[in-house]
SEMI-18605 format. One record per residue: residue in one letter; x, y, z of N, C-alpha, C in turn. Coordinates in pm, whole numbers, plus 50000, padded with zeros to 5 digits. Example, Ala and Ser with C-alpha at 12.3 -4.5 7.8 and 13.67 -1.06 7.14 Angstrom:
BEGIN
A513194943150780512304955050780513204967050780S512854977550708513674989450714512905000350787
This chain:
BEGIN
X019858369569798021048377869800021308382569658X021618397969604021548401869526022178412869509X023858414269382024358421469404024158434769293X023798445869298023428458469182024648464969159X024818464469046026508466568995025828482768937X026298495668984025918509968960027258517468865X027398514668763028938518568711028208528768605X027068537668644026808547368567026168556168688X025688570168665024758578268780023408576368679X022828575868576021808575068550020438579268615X020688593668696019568598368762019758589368927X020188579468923020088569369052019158559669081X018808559268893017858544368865018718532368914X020438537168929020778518468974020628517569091X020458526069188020258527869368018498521969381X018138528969305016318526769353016248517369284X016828509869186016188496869131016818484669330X017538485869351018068477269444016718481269592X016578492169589015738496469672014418492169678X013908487869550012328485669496012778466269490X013708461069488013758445869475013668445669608X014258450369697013908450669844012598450369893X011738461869850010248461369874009528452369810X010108445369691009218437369605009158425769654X010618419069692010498405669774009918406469950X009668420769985008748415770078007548412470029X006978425769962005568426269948005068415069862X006078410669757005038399269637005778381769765X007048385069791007228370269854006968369069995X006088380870047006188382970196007588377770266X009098379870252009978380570301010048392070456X011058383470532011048392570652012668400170618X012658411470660014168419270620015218411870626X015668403570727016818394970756017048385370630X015488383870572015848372970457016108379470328X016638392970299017048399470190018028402670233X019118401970121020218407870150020558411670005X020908428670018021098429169886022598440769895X023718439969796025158445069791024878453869667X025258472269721025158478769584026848483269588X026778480269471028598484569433028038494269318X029028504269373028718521969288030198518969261X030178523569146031718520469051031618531368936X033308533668868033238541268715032328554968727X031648552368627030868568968634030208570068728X029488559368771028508558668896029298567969055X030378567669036031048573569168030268586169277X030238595669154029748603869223028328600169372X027468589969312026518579769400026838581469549X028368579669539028558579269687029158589969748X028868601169694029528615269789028208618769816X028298627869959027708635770016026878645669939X025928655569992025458663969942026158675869951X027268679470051028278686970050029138687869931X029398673669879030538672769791029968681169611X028298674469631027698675069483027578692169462X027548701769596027248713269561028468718469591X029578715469672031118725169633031328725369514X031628707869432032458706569281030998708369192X029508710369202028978713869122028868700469036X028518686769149028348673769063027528676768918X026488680968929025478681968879025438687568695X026218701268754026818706668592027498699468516X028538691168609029688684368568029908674168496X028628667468577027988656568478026418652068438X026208667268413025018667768380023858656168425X023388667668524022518653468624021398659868683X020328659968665018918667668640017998657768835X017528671668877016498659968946015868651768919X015528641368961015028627168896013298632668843X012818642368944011738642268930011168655068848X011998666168827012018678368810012328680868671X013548672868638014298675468549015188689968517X015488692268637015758706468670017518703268718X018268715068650019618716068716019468712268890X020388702668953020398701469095022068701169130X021898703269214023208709069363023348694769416X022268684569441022388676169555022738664869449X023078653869542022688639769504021348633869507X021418627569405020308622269376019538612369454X020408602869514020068589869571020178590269705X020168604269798020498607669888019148619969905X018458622369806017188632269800016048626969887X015538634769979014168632670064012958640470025X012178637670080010488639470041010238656970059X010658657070184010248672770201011008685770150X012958680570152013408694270111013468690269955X013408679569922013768678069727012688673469670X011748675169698010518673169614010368660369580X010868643169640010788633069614009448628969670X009218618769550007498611969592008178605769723X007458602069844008398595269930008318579569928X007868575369858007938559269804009938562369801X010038567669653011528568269591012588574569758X011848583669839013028589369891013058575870056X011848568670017012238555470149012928547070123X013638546769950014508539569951016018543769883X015888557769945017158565569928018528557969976X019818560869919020708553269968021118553370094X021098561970180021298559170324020238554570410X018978551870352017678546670427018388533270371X018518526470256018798513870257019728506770337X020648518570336021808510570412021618510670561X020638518770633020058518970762018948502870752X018778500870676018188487570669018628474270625X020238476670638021118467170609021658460870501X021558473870393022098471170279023398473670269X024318466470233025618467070209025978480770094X026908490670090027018497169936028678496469929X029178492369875030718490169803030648502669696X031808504169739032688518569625033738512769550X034088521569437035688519569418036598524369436X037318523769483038578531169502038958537169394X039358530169315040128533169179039078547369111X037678547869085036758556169039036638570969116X037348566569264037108574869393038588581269351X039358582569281040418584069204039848596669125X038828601869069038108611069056037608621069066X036978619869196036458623569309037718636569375X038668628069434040078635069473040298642969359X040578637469251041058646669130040038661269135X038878659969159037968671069123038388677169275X038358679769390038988678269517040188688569504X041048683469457042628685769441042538696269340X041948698169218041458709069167041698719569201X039728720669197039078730969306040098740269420X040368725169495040668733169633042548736969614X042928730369517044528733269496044988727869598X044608715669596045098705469718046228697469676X047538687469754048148676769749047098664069707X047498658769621046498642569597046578635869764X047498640069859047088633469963046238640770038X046268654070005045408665470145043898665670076X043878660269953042108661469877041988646769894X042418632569937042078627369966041468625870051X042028627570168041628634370303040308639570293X040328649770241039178658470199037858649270132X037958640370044037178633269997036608625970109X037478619070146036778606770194035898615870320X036138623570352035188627870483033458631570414X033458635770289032018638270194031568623570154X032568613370161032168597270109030738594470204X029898590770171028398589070226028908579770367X028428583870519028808575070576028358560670550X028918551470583028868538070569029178529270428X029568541970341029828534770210031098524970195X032108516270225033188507670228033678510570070X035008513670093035758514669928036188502269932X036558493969813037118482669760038438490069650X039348481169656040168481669537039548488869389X038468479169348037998489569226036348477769233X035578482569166034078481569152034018465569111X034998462669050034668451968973034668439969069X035708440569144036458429569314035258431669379X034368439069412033308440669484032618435869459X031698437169292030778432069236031348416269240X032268410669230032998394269231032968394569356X033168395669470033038395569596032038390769651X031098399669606029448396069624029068387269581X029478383669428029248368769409029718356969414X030878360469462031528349169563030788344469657X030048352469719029068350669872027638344869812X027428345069690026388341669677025578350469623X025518357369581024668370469555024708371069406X023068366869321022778373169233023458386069110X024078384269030024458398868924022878401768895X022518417368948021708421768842022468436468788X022788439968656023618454568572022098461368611X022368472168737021518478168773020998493768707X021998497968626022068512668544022068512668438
């Protein structure tokens, strides 16, 4: 059990490092899936991690916070950790352990609320929204299955409350 604390976007080296400990403890410990369990908490700068590909090309994640395809190094529209083999040019090693393939394989991903505080702000902007009507608005681009927490940090302690490994994944 092993929790990847993501409190930067760093391309979405802290998503695929959690993704590749997954493949590693099968392949080097021959583990069966049930016996990995691994918790990614996307926190702080890392936020953006958990919006949609809708969200990264309305507010223009990319310009905003200067965030290059992983593989390209090229201005991108999308999220990073959410990129596949055929439309984004990912080797497909990296895009099988994209963040919604992990979490289809029972990886936990924790948000923060407090960082997701952000998110709305850019939201509310843009769209000249109420902080409650760009909330709204946010959370529907929030990656399905991502769970918000209070703030990144209760999550990452959470996880290791349960037992789960700190690895500073970004």
């Amino acid at each position: 059990k092993t929790v990847f604390d993501v409190p930067e976007i760093t391309g979405g080296g802290g998503v695929w490092r959690a993704g590749l400990w997954s493949n590693h403890c099968r392949d080097v410990l021959k583990t069966e899936p049930a016996d990995v369990s691994s918790v990614i908490v996307i926190r702080h700068a890392g936020i953006p991690l958990a919006m949609n590909h809708e969200f990264w090309d309305l507010y223009d994640v990319g310009k905003e916070r200067k965030v290059t395809h992983p593989m390209t190094d090229k201005k991108t529209r999308r999220n990073p950790v959410l990129m596949n083999a055929e439309e984004d040019k990912m080797p497909p090693m990296l895009a099988s352990i994209a963040l919604d393939k992990q979490m289809e394989r029972g990886s936990v991903v924790l948000a923060c609320n407090t960082a997701f505080g952000g998110m709305v702000s850019m939201v509310a902007k843009k769209d000249k929204l109420s902080n409650a009507e760009a909330r709204k608005k946010a959370l529907t681009m929030l990656v399905p299955g991502v769970i918000l927490q209070p703030n990144g940090i209760f999550g990452v302690a959470l996880a290791q409350h349960h037992g789960c490994t700190f690895v500073a994944a970004s």
